[in-house]
RODRENZA-686271 format. One line per field, with one value per residue: residue number from 1; residue in one letter; chain; x, y, z of N, C-alpha, C in turn. Coordinates in steps of 0.1 Angstrom, whole numbers, plus 2048, in hexadecimal, padded with zeros to 3 digits. Layout:
! RODRENZA-686271
n NUM:...
res A:...
chain A:...
nX X:...
nY Y:...
nZ Z:...
caX X:...
caY Y:...
caZ Z:...
cX X:...
cY Y:...
cZ Z:...
This chain:
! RODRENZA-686271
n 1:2:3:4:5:6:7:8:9:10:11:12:13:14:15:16:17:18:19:20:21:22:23:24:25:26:27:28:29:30:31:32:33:34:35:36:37:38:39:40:41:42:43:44:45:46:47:48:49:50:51:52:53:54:55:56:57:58:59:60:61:62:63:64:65:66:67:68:69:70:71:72:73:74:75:76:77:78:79:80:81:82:83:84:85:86:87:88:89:90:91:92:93:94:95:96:97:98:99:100:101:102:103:104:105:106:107:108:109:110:111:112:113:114:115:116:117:118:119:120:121:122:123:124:125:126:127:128:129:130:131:132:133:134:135:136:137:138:139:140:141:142:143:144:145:146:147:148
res X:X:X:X:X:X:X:X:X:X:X:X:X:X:X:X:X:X:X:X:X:X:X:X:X:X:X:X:X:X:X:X:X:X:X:X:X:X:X:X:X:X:X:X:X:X:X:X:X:X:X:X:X:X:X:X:X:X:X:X:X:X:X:X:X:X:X:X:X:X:X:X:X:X:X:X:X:X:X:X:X:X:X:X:X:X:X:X:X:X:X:X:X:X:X:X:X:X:X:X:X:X:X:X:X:X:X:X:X:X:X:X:X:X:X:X:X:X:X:X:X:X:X:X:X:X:X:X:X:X:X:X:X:X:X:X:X:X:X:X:X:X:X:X:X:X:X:X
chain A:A:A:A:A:A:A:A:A:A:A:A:A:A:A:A:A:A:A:A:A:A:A:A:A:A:A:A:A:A:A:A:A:A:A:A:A:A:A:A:A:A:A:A:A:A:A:A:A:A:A:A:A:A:A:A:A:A:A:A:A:A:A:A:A:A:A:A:A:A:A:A:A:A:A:A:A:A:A:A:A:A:A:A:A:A:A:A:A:A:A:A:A:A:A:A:A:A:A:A:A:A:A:A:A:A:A:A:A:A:A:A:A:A:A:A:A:A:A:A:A:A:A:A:A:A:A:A:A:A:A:A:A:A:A:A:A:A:A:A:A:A:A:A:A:A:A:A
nX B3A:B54:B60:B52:B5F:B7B:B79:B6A:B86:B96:B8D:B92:BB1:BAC:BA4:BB7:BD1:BC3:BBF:BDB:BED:BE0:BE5:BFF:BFB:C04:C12:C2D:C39:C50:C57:C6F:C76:C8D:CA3:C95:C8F:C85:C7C:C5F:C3E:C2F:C32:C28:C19:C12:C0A:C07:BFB:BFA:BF9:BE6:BD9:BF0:C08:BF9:BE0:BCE:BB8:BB8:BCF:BDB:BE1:BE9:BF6:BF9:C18:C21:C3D:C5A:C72:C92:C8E:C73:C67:C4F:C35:C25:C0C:BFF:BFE:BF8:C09:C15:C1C:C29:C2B:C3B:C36:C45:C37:C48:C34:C38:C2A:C12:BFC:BF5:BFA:C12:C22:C33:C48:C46:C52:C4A:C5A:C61:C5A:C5C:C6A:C69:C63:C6E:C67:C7C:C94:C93:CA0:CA0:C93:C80:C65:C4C:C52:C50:C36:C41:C59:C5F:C51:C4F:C53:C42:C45:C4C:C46:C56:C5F:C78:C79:C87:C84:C94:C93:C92:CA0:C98
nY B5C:B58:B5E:B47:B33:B38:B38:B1C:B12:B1E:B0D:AF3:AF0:AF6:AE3:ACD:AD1:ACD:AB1:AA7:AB2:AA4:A8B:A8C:A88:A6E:A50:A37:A22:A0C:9F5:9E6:9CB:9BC:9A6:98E:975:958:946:945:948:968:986:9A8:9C4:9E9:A02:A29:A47:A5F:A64:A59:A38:A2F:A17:A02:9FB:9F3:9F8:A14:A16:A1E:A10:9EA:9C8:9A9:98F:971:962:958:960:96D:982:9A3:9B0:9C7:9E1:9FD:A06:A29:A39:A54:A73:A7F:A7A:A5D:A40:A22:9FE:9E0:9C1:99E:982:96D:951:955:95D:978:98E:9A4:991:994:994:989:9A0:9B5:9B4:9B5:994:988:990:9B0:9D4:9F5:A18:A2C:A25:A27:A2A:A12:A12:A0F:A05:A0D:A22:A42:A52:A62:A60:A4C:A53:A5B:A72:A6F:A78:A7A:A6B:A4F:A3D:A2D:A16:A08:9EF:9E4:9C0:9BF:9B1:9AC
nZ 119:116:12E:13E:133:143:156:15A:155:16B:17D:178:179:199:1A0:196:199:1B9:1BD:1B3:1C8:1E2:1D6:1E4:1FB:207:20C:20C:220:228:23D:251:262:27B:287:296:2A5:2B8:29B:29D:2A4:29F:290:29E:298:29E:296:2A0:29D:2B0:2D5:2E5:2EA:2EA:2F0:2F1:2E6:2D4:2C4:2C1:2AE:291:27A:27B:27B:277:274:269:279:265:25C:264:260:255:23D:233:221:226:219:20D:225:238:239:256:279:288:29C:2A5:2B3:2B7:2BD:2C6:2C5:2D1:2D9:2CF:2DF:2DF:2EE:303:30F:332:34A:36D:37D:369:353:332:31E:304:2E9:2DC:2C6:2BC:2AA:2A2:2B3:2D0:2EE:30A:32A:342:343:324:309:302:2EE:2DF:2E4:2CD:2B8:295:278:25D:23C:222:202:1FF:21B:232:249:264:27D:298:2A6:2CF:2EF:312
caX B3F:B67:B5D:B51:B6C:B85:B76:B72:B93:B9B:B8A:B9D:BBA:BB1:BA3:BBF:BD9:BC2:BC5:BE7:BF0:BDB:BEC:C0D:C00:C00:C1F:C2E:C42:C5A:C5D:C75:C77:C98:CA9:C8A:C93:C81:C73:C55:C32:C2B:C33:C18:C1D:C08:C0D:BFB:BFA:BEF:BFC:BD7:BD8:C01:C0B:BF2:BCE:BCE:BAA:BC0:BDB:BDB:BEB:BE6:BF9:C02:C1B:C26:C4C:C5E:C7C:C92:C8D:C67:C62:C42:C33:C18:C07:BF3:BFD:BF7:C0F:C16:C29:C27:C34:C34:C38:C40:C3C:C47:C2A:C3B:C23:C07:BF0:BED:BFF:C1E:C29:C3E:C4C:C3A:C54:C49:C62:C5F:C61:C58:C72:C64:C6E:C5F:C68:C86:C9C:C94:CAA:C94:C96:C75:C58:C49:C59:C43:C33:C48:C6B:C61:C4A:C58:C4A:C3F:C41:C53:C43:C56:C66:C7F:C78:C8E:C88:C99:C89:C98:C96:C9E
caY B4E:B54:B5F:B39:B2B:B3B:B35:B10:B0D:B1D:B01:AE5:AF5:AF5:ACC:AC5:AD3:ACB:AA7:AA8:AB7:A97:A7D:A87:A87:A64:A4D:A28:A21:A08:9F2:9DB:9C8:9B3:99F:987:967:94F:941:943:955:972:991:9AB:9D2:9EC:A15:A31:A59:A66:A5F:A51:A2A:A2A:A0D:9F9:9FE:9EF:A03:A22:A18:A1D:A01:9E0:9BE:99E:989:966:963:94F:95D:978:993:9A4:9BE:9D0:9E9:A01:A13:A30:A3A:A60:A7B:A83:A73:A4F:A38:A12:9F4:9D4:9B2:992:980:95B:948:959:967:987:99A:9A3:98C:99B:986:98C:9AB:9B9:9B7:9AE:987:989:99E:9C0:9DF:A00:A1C:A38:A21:A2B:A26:A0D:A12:A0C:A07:A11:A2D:A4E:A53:A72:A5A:A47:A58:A60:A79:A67:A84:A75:A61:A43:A41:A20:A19:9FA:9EB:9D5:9BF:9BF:9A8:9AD
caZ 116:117:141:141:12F:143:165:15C:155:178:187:177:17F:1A3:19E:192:1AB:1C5:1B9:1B2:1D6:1E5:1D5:1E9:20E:20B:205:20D:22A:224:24A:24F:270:277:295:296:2A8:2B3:291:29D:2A7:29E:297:2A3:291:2A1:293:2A3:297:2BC:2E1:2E2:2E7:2E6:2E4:2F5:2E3:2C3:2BD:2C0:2A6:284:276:283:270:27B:269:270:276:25C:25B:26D:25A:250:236:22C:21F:22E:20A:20D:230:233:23D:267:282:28D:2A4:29E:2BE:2AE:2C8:2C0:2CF:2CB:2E1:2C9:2EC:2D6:2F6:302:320:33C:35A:380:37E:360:349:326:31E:2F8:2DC:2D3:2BF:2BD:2A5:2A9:2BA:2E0:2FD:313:338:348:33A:316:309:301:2DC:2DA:2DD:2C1:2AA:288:26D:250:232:216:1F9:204:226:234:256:26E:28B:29C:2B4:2D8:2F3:318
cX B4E:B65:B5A:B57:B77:B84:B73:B7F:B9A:B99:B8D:BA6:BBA:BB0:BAB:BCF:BD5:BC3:BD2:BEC:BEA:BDF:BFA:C0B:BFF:C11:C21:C3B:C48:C5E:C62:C78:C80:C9C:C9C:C8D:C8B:C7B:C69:C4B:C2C:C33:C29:C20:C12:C13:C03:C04:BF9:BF7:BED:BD7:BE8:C06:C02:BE3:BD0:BC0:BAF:BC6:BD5:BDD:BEB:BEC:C01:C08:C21:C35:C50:C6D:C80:C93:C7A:C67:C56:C43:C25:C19:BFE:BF6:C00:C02:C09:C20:C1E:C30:C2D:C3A:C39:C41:C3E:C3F:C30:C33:C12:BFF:BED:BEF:C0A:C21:C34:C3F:C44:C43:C50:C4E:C5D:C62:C64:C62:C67:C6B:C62:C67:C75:C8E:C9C:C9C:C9F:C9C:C8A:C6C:C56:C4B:C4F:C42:C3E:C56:C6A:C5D:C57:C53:C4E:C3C:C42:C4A:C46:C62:C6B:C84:C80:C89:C89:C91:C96:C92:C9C:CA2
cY B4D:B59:B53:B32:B2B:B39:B29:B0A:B13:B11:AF6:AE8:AF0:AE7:AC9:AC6:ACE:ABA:AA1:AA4:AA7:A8E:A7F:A8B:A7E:A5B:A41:A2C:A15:A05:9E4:9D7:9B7:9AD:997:97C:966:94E:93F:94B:95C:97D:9A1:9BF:9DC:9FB:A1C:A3E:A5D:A5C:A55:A41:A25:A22:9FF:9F2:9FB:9F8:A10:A21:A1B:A17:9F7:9D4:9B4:997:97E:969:957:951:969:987:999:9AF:9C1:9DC:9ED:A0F:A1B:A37:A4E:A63:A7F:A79:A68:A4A:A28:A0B:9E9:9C7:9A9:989:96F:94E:94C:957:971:992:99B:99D:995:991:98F:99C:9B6:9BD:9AD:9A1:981:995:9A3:9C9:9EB:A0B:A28:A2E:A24:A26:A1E:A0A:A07:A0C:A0B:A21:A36:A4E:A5B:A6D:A51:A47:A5A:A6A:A70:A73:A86:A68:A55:A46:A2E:A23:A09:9FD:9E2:9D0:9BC:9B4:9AB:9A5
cZ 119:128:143:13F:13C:151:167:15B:161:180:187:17A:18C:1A5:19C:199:1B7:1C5:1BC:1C2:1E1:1E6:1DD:1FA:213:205:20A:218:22C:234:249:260:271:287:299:29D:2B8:2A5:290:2A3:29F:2A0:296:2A4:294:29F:296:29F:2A3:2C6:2E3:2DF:2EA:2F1:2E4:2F2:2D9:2BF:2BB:2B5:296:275:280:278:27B:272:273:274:26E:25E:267:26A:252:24A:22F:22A:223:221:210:21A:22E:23D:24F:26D:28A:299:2A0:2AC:2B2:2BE:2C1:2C7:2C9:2D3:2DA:2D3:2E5:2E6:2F5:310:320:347:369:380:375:351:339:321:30D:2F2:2DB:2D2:2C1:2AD:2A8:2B4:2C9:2E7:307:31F:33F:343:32E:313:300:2F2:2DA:2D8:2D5:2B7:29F:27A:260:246:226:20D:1FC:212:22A:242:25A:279:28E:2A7:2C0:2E5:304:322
């Protein structure tokens, strides 16, 4: 009887650690996205975990949120979002097409931001220069939007 006792109370033990342990590989991420202007559109928030889809595959991403624009500053929160490394694109899609226009040369005609502040040369810059490890209970992410 005290060998049953004593080996159910191993097993809550581990239920209750392994619990425990659970509730913190998950946490809020705290995005604030600023330099907004025009007043208007859209703005169009796509986070992926994986080079896989980056930045252009929304079925890839992880996170997917459109928000009107109202003003020039947008802050959310993304609850529940588990532990690893991210990268986030944001477009301002102000002609709401739900793409990103570029002019006959390719260049970007629409503000966007991305994550990790990159240096933008040429083209969309690699997951790996703007991912960010997400590991902290709550984490406080900016980006600004840029326009070229």
């Amino acid at each position: 009887m005290i060998r049953i006792l004593k080996f159910s109370l191993v097993l809550i033990s581990i239920a209750i650690t392994l619990f425990a342990f659970k509730g913190h590989n998950t946490g809020t991420l705290a995005l604030t996205i600023n330099q907004i202007k025009p007043l208007e559109g859209a703005i169009r928030i796509l986070m992926f975990n994986g080079k896989e889809g980056w930045p252009n595959d929304p079925t890839k991403a992880v996170y997917i949120k459109s928000i009107t624009v109202y003003q020039s500053e947008i802050n959310l929160e993304i609850k529940d979002l588990k532990y690893g490394d991210y990268a986030i694109a944001v477009l301002h899609d102000i002609n709401l097409n739900e793409k990103a226009d570029k002019s006959i040369i390719g260049i970007p005609t629409e503000p966007f931001g991305f994550s990790n502040y990159p240096k933008i040369t040429f083209g969309v810059p690699d997951f790996e220069e703007v991912s960010f490890t997400f590991n902290k209970p709550t984490k406080r992410l900016l980006i600004e939007m840029k326009e070229i």
